[in-house]
N, CA and C of each residue as an Amber inpcrd file, in Angstrom:
protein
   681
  -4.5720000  12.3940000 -66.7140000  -4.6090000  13.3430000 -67.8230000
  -4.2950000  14.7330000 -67.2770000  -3.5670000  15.7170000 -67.9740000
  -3.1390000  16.7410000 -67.0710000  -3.9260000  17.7310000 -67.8930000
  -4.4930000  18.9990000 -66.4050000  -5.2490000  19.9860000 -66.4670000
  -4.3440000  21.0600000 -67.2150000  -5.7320000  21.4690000 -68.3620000
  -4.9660000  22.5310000 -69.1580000  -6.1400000  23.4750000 -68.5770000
  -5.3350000  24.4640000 -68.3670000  -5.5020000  25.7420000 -67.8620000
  -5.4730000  27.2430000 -69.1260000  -5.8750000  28.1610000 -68.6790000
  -6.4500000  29.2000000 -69.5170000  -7.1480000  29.4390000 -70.5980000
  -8.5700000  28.1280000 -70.2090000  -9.0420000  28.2340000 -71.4190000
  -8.9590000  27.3170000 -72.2920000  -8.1550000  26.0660000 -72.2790000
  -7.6470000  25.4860000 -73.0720000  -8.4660000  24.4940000 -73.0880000
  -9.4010000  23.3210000 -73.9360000 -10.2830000  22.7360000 -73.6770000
  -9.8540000  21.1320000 -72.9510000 -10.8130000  21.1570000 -71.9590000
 -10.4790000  19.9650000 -71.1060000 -11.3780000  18.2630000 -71.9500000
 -10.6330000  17.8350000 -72.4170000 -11.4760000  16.7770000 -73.5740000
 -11.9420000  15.5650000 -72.2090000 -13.2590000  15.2060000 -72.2780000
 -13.6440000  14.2830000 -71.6450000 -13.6530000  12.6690000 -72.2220000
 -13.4430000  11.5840000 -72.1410000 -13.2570000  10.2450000 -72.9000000
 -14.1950000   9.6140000 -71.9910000 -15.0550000   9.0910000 -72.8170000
 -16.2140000   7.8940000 -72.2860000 -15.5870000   6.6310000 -72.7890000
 -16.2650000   5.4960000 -71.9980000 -15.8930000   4.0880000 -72.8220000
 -16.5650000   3.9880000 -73.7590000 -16.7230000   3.4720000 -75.2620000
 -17.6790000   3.2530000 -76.4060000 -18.5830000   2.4570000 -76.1250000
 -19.1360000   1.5560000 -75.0240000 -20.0380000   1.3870000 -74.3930000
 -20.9470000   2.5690000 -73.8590000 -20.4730000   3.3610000 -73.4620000
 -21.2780000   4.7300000 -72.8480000 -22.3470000   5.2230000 -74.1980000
 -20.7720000   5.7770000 -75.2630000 -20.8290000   6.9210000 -75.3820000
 -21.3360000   6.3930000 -77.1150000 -21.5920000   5.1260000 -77.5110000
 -21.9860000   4.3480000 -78.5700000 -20.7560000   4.5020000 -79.1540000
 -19.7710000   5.1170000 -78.5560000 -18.2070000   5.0370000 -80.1530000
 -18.0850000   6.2040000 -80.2540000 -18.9630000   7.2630000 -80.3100000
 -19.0960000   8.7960000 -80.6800000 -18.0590000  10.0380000 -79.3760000
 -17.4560000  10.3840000 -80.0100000 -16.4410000  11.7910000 -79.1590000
 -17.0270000  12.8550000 -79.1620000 -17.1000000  12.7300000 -77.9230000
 -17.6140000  13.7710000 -76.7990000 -17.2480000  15.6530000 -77.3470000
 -18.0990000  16.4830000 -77.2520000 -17.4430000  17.9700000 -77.4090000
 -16.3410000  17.6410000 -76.5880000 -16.0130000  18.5190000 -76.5170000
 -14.7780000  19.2090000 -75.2310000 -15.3240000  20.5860000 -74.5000000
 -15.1630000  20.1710000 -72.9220000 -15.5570000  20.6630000 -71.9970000
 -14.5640000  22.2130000 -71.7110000 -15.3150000  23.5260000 -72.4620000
 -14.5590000  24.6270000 -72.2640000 -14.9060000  25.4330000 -70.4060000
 -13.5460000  25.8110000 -69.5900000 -13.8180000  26.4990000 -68.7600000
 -14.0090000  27.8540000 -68.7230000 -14.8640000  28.4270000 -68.7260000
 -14.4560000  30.0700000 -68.6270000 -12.8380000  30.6990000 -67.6490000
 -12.3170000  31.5130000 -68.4040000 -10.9920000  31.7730000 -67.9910000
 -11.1400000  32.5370000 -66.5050000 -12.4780000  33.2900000 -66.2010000
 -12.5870000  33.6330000 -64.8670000 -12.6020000  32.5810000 -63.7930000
 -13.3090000  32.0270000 -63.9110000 -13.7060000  30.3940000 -62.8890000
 -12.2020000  29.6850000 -63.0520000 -11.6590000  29.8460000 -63.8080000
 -10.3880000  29.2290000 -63.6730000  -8.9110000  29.7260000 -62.6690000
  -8.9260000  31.3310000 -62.7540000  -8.7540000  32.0250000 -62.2780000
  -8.6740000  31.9850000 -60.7100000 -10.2050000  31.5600000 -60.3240000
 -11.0510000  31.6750000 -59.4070000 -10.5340000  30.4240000 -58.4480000
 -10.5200000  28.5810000 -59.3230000  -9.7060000  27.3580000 -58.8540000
  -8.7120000  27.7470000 -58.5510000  -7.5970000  28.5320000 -59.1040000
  -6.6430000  28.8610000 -59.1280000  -6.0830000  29.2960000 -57.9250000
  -7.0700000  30.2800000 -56.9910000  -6.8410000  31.2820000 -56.2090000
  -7.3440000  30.0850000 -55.1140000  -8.2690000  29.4840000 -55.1970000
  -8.7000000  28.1560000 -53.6970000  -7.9980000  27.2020000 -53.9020000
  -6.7310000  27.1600000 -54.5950000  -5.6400000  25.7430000 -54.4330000
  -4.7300000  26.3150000 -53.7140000  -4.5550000  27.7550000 -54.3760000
  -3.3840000  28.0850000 -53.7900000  -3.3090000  28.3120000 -52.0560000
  -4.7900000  28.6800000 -51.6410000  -4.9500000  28.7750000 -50.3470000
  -5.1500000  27.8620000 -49.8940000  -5.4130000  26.5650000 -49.9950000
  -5.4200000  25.3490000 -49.6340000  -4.0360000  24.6720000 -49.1730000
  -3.1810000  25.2910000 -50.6360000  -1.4760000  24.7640000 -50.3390000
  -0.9630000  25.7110000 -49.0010000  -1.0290000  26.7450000 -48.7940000
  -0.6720000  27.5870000 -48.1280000  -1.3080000  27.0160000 -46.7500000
  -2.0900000  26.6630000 -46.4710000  -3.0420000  26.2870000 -45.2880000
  -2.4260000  25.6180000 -44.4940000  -2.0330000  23.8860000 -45.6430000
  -1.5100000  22.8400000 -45.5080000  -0.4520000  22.9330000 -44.6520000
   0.1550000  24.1570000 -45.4490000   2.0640000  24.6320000 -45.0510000
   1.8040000  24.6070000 -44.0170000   0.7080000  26.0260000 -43.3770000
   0.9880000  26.6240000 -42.4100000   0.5530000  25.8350000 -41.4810000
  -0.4070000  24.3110000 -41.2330000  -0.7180000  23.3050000 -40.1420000
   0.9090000  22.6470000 -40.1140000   1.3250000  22.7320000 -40.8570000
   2.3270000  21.1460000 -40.7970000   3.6160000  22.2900000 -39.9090000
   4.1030000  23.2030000 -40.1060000   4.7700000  24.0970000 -39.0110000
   4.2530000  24.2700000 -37.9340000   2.6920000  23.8470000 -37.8130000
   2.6600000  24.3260000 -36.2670000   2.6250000  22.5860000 -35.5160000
   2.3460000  21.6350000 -36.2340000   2.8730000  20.2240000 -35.7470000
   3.9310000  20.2310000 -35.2220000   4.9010000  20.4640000 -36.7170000
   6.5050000  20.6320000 -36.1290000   6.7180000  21.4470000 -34.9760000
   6.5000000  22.3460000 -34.4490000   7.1970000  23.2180000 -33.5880000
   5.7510000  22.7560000 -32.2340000   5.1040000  22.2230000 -32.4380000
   4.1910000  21.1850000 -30.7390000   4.9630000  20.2660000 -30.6670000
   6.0650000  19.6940000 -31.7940000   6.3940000  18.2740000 -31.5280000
   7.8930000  18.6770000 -30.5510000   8.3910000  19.8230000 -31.2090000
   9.7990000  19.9230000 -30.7250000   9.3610000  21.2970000 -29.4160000
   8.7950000  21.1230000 -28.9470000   8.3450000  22.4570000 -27.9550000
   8.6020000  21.6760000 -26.8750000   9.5150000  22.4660000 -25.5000000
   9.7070000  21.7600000 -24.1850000   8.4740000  21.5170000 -23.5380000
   8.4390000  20.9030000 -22.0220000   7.0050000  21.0140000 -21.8930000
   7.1190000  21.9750000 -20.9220000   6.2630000  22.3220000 -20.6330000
   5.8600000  23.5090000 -20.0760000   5.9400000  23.7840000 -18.6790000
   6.3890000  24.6800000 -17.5810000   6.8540000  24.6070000 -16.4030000
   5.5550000  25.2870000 -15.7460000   5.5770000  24.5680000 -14.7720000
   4.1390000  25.0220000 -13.6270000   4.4980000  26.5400000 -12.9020000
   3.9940000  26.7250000 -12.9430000   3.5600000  28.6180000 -11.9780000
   3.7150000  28.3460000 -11.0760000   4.2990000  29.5770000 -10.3380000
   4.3860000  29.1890000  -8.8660000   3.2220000  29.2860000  -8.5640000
   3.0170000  28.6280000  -7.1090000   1.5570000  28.8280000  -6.4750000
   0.5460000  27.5890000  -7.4290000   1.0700000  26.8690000  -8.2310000
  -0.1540000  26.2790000  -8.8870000   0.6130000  24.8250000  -9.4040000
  -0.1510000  23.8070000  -8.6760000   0.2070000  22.2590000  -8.8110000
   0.0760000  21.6770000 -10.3250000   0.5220000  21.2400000 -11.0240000
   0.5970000  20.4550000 -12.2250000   0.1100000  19.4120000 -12.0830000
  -1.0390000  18.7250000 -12.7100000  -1.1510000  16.9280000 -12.5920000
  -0.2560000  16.5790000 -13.1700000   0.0010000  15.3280000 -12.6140000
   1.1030000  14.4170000 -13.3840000   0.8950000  12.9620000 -13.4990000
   1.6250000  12.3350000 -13.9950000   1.7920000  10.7660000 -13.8680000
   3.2670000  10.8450000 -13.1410000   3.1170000  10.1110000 -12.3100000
   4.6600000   9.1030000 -11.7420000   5.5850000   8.6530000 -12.5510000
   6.4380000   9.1350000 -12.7330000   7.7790000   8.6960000 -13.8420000
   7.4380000   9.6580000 -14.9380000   6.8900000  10.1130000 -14.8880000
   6.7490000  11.3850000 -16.0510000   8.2460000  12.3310000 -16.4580000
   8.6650000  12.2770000 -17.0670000  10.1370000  13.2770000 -17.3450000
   9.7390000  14.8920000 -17.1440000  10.6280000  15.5480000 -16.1450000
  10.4690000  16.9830000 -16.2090000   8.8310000  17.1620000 -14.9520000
   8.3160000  16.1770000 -14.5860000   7.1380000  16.3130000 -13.8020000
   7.2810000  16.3450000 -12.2950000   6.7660000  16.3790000 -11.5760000
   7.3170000  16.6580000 -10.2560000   6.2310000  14.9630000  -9.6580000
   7.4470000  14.3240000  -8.8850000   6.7730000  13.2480000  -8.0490000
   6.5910000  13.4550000  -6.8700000   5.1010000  13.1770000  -6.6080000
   4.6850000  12.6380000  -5.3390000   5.2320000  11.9430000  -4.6500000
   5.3240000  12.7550000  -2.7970000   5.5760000  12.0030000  -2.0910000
   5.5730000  10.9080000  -1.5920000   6.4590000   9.6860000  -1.3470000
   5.5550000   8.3600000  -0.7280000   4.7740000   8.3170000   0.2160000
   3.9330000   7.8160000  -0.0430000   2.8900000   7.8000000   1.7670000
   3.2250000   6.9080000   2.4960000   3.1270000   7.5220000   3.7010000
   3.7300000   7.2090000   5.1890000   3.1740000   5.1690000   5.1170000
   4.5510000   4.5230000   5.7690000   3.5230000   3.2520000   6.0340000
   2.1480000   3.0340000   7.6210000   1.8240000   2.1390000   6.5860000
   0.3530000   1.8170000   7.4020000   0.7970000   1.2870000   9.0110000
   0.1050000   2.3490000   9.6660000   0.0060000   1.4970000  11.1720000
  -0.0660000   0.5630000  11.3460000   0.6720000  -0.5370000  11.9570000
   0.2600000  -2.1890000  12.2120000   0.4690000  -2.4670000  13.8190000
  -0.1550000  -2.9000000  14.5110000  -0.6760000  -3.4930000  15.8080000
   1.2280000  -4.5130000  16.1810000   1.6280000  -3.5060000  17.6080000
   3.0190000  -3.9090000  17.6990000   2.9380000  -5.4580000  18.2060000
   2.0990000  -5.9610000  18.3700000   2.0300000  -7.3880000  18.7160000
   2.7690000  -8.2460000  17.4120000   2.1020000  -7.5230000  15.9890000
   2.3290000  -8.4960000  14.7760000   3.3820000  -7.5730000  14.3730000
   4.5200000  -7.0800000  14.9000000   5.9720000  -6.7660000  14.7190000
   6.9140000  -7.7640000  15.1330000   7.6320000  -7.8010000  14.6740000
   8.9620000  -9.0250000  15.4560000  10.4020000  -7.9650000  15.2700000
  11.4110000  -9.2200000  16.0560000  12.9400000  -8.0660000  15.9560000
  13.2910000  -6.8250000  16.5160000  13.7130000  -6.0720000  15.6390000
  14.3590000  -5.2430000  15.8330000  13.5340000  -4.1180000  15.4690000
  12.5130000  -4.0880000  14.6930000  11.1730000  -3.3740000  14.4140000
  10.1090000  -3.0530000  15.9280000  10.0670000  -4.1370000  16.1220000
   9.4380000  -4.9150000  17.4950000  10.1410000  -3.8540000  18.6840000
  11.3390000  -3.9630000  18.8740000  11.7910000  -3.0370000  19.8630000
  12.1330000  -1.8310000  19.9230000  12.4500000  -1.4160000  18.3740000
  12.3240000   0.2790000  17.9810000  10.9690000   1.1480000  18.1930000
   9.7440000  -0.3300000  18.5690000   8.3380000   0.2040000  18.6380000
   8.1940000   0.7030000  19.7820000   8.5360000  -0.3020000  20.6550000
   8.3290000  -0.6610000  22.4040000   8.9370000   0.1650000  22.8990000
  10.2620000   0.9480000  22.4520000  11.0240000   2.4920000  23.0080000
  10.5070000   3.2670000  22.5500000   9.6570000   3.5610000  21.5700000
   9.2070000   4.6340000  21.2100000   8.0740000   4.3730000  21.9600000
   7.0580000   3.8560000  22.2790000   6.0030000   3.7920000  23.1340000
   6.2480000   3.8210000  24.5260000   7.3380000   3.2220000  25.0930000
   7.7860000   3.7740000  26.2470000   8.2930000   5.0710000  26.5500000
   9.0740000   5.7160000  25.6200000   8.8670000   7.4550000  26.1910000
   7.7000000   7.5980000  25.8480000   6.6060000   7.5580000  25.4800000
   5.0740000   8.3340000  25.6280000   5.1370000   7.7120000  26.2300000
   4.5000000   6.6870000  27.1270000   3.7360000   6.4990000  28.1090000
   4.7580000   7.0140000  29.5080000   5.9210000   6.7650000  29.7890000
   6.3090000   7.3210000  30.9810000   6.6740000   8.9390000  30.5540000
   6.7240000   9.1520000  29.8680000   7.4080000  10.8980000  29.3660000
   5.8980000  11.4800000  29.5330000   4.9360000  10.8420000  29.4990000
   3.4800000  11.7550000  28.9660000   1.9210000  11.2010000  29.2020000
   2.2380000   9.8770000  29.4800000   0.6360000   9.2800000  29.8470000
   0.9720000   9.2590000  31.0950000   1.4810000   8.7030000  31.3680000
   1.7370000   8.0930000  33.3320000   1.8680000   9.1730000  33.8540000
   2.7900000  10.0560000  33.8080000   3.1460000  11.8350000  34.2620000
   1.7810000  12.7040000  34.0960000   1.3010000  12.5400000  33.4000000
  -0.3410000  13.4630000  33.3350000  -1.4520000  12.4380000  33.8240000
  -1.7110000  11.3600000  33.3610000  -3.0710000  10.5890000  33.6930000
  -2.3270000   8.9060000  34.9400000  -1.3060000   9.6260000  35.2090000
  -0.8510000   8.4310000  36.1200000  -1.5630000   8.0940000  37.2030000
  -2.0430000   9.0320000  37.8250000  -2.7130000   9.3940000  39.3590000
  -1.4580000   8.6370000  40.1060000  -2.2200000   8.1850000  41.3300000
  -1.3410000   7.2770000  42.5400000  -1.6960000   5.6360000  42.4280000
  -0.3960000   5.0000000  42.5770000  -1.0230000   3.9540000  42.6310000
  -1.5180000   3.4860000  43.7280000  -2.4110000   2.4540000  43.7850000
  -3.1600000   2.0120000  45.1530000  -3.5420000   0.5070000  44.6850000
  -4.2810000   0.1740000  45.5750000  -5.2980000  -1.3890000  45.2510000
  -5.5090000  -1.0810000  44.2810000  -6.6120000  -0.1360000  44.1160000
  -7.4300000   0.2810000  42.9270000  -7.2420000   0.5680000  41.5030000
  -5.6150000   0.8030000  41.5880000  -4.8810000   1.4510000  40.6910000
  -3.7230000   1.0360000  40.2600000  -3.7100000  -0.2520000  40.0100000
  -2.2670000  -0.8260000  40.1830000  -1.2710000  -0.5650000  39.0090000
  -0.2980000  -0.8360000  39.1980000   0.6280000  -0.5410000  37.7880000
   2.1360000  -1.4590000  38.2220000   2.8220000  -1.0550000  37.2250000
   4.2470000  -2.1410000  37.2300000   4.7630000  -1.0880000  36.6800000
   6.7520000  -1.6660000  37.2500000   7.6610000  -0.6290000  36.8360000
   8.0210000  -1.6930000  35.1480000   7.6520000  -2.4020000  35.0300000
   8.3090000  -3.5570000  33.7930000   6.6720000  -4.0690000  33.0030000
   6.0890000  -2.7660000  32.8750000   4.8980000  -3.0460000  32.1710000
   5.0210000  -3.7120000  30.9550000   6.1030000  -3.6500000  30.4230000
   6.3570000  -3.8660000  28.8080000   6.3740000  -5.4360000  28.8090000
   6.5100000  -6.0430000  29.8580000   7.1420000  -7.9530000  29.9320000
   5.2720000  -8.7110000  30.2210000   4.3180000  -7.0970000  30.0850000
   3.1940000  -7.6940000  29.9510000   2.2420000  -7.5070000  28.3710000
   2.4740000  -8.6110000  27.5940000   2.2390000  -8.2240000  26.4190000
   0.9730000  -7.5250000  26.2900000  -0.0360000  -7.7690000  26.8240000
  -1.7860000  -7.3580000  26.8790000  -1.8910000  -5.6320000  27.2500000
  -0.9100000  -5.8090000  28.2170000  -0.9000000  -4.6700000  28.7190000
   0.1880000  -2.9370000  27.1810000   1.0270000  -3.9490000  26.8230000
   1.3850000  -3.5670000  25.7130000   0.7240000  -3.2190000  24.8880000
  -0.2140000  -4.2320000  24.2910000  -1.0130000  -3.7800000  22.8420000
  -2.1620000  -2.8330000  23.5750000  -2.6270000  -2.6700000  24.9840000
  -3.5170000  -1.7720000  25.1280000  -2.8590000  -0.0450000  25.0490000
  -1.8450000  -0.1980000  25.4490000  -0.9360000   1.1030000  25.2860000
  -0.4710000   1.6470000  23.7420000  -0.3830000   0.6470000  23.2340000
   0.2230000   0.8700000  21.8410000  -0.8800000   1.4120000  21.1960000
  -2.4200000   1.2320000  21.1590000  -3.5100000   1.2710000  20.4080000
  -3.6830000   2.5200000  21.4750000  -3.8490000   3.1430000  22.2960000
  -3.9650000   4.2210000  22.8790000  -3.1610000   5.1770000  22.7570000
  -2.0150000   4.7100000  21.9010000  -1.2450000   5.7160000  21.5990000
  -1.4340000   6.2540000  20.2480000  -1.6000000   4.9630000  19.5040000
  -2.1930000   5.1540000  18.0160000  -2.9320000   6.2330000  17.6760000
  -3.8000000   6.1530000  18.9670000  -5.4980000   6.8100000  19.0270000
  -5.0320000   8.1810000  19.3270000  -3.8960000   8.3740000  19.9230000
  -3.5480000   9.8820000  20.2380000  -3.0880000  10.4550000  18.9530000
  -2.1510000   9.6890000  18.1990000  -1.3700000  10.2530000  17.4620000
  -2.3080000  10.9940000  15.8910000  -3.6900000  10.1950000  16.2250000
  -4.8180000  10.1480000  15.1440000  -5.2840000  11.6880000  15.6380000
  -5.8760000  12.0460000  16.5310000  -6.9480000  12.3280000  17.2070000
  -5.9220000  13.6610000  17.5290000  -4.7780000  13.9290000  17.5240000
  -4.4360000  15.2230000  17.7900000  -3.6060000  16.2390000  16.5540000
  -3.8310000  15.2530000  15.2350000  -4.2180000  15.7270000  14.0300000
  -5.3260000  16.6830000  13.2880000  -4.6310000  17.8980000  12.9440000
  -5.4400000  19.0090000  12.3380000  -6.7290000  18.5980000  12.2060000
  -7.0560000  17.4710000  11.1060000  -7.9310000  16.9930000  10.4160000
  -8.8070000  16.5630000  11.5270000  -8.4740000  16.1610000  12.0360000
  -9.6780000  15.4570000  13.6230000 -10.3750000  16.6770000  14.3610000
  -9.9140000  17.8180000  13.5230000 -10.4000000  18.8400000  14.4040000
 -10.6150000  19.3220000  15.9470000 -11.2630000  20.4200000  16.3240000
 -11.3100000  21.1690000  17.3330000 -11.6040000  20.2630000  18.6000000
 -12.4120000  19.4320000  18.6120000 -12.9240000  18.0290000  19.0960000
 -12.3210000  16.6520000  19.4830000 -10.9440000  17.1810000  18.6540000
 -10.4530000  15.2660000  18.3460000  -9.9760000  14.4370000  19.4820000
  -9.2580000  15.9920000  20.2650000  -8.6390000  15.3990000  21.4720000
  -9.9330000  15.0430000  22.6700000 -10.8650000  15.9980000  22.8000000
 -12.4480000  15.2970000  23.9110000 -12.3170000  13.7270000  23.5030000
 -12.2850000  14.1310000  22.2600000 -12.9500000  12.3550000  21.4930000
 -11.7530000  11.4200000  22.0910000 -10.7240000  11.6470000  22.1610000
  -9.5630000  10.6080000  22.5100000  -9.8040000  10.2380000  23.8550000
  -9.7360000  11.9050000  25.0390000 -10.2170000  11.3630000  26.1140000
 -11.3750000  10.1500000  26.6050000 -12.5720000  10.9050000  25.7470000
 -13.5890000   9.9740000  26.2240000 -13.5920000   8.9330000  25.5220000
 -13.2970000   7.9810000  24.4250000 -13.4000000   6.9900000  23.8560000
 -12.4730000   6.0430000  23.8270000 -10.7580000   6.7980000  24.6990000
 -10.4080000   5.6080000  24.0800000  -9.4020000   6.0820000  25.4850000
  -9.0210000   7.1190000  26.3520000  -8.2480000   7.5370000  27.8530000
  -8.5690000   6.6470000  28.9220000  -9.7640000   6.9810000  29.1150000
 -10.6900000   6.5830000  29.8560000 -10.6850000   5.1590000  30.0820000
 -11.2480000   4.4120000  28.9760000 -11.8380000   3.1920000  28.8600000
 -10.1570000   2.3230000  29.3370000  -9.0970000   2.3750000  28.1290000
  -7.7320000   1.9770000  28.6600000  -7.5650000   2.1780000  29.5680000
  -7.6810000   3.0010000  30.2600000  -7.4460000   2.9950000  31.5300000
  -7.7640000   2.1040000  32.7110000  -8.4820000   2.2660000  32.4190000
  -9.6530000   1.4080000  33.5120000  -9.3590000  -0.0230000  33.2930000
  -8.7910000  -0.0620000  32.3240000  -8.7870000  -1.4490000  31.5920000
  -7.5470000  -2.2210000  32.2950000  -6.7500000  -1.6240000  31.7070000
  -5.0790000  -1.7570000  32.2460000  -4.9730000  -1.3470000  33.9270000
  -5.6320000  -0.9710000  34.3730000  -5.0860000  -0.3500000  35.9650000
  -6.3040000  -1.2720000  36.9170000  -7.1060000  -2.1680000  36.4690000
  -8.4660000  -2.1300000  36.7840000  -7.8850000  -3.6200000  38.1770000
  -8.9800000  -3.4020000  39.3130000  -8.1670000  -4.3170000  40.7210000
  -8.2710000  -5.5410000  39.9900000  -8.6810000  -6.3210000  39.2210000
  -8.5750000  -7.5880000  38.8000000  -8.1100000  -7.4150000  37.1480000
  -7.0100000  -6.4350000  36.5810000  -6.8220000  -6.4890000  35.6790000
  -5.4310000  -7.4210000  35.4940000  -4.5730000  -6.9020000  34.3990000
  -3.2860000  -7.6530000  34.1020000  -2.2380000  -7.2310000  35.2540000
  -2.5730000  -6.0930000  35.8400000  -1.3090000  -5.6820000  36.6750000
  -2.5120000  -5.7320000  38.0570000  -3.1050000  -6.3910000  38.2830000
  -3.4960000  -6.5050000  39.5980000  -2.5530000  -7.4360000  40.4530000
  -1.6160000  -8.3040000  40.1470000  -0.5110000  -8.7570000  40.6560000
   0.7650000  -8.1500000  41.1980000   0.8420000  -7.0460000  41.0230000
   2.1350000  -6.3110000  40.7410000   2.5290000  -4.8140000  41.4290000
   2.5410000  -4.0270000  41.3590000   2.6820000  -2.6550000  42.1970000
   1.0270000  -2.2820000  42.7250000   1.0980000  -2.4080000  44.0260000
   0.0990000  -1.5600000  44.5980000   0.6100000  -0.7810000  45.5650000
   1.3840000  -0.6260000  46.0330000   2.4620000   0.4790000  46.9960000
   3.0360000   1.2500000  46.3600000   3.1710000   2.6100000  46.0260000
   4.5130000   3.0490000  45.7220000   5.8520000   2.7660000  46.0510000
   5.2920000   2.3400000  47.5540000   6.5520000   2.2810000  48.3770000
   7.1790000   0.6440000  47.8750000   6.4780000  -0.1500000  47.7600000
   6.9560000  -1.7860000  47.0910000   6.7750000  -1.6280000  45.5920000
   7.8920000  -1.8450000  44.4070000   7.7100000  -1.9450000  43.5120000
   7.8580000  -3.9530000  43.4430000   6.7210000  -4.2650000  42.8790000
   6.4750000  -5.4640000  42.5560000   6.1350000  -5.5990000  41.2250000
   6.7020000  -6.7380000  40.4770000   6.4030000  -7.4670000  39.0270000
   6.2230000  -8.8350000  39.3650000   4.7700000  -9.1370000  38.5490000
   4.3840000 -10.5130000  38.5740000   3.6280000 -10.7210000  37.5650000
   4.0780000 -12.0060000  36.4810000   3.1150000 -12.0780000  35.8080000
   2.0020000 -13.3940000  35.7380000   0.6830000 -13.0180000  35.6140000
  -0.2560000 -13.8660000  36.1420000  -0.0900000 -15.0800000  34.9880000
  -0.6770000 -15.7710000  35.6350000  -0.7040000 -17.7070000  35.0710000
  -1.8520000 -17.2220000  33.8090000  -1.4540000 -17.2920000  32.7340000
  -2.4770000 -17.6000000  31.4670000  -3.8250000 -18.8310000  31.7040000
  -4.3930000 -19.1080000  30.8140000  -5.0520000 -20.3970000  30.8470000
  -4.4000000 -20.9110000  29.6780000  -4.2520000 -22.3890000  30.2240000
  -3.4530000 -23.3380000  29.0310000  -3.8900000 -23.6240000  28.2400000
  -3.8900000 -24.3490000  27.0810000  -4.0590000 -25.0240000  25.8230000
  -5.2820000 -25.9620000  26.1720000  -6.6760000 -25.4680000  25.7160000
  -7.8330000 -26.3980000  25.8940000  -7.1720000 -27.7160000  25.3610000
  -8.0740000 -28.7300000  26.1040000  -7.9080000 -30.0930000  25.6110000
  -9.5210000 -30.7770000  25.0930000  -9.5290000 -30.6850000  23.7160000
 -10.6070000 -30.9420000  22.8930000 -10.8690000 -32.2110000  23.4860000
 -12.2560000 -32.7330000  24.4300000 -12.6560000 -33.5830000  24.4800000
 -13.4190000 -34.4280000  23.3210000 -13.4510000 -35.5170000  23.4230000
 -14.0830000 -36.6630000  22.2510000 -15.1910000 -36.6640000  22.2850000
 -16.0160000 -36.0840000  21.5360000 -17.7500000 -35.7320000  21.4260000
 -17.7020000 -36.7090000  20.3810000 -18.8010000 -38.0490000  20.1730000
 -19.3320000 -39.1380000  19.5710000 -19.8620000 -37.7640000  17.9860000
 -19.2480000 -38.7950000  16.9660000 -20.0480000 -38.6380000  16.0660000
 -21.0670000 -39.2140000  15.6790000 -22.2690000 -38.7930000  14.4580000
 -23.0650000 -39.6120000  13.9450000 -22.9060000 -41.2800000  13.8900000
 -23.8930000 -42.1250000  13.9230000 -23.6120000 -43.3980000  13.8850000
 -22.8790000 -43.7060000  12.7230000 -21.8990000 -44.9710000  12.8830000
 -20.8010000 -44.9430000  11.8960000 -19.3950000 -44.1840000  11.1000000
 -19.6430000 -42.3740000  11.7320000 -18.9300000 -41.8960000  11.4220000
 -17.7140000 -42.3110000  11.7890000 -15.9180000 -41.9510000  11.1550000
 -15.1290000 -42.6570000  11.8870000 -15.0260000 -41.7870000  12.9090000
 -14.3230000 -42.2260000  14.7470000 -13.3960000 -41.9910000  15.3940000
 -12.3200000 -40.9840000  15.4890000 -11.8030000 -39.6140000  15.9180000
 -10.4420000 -38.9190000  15.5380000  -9.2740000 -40.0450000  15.5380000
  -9.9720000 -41.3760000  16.2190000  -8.2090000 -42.0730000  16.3380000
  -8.4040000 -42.9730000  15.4720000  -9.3370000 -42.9370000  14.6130000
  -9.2440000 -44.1320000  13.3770000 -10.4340000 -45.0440000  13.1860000
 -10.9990000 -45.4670000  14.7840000 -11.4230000 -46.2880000  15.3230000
 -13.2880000 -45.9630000  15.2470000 -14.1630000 -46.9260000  15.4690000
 -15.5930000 -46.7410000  15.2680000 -15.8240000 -45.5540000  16.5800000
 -17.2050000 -44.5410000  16.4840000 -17.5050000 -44.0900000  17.3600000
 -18.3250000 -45.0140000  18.1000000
């Protein structure tokens, strides 16, 4: 039913159930109060306007460029966002390298250790002190170098602080050392003269041979057969 305005009477309709059959007065507005609706629609419409322009212009607005001096969070693949660097891969123990990985390791660990461990913490060799010119054809002797190098490369990082390098010496210089150079170690076969360079590598222990320990009564046999 459409609103009559200025006064004009607004007729109300009941169902004849309500209203027994009988018509209602008609509902007069005063022309001020009308006036008054008049003036809170119109600011309502106006309101409306003025939200739905500021939608539009958040929807079509670029996004926004970071300050210098000041990092933006982001998501990864974000358009217009700046991506994070990849992080470095994880250290892995050059034993469980193979190939060509395997030997890009073993040259890079060989200039540190002759460019920088052996030249500073080499001392002389002797009985006491043995070493090899072909240390690398001793794998044991390998992964103890490789993990001592690890330990350097950790330990003389900012973050390890003022301390990091004491800590390398004493926890991890030291001990390798002794380890690898020691008179009954891996190179106790091999250079004890300066003057004789010798390589030898010592006899492993072979492949245990699981003896036949009896099972429970009745259990079967490993060869099929009753214990």
């Amino acid at each position: 039913m459409p609103l009559r305005l200025r006064g004009d009477p607004f007729p109300v309709h009941e169902s004849p159930d309500a209203t027994g059959g009988e018509e209602l007065e008609p509902v007069r507005i005063p022309e001020a109060e009308l006036e008054s609706i008049q003036a809170s629609v119109l600011k309502l419409l106006d309101r409306s306007a003025e939200q739905a322009r500021q939608l539009d212009s958040l929807a079509t607005a670029p996004a926004p460029m970071p300050l210098p001096g000041f990092a933006m969070p982001s998501l990864p693949g974000m358009p217009g966002m700046p991506v994070p660097p990849a992080l470095p891969p994880e250290p892995r123990p050059i034993l469980e390298l193979e190939g060509e990985e395997y030997e890009n390791e073993l040259d890079t660990l060989t200039d540190w250790v002759e460019d920088f461990l052996m030249r500073v913490y080499g001392a002389e060799v002797t009985t006491a002190a043995p070493w090899c010119g072909q240390w690398q054809e001793h794998l044991d002797v390998v992964a103890w170098l490789h993990a001592l190098w690890m330990a350097y490369l950790q330990h003389k990082e900012p973050d390890a602080g003022q301390s990091g390098m004491a800590v390398w010496h004493r926890d991890f210089l030291t001990h390798t050392m002794a380890a690898v150079r020691a008179p009954g170690g891996p190179l106790s076969a091999c250079q004890t003269d300066p003057d004789r360079p010798a390589h030898r590598l010592l006899r492993g222990p072979g492949r245990s041979s699981r003896a036949s320990i009896p099972g429970p009564a009745g259990a079967a046999a490993p060869d099929g057969g009753e214990s």
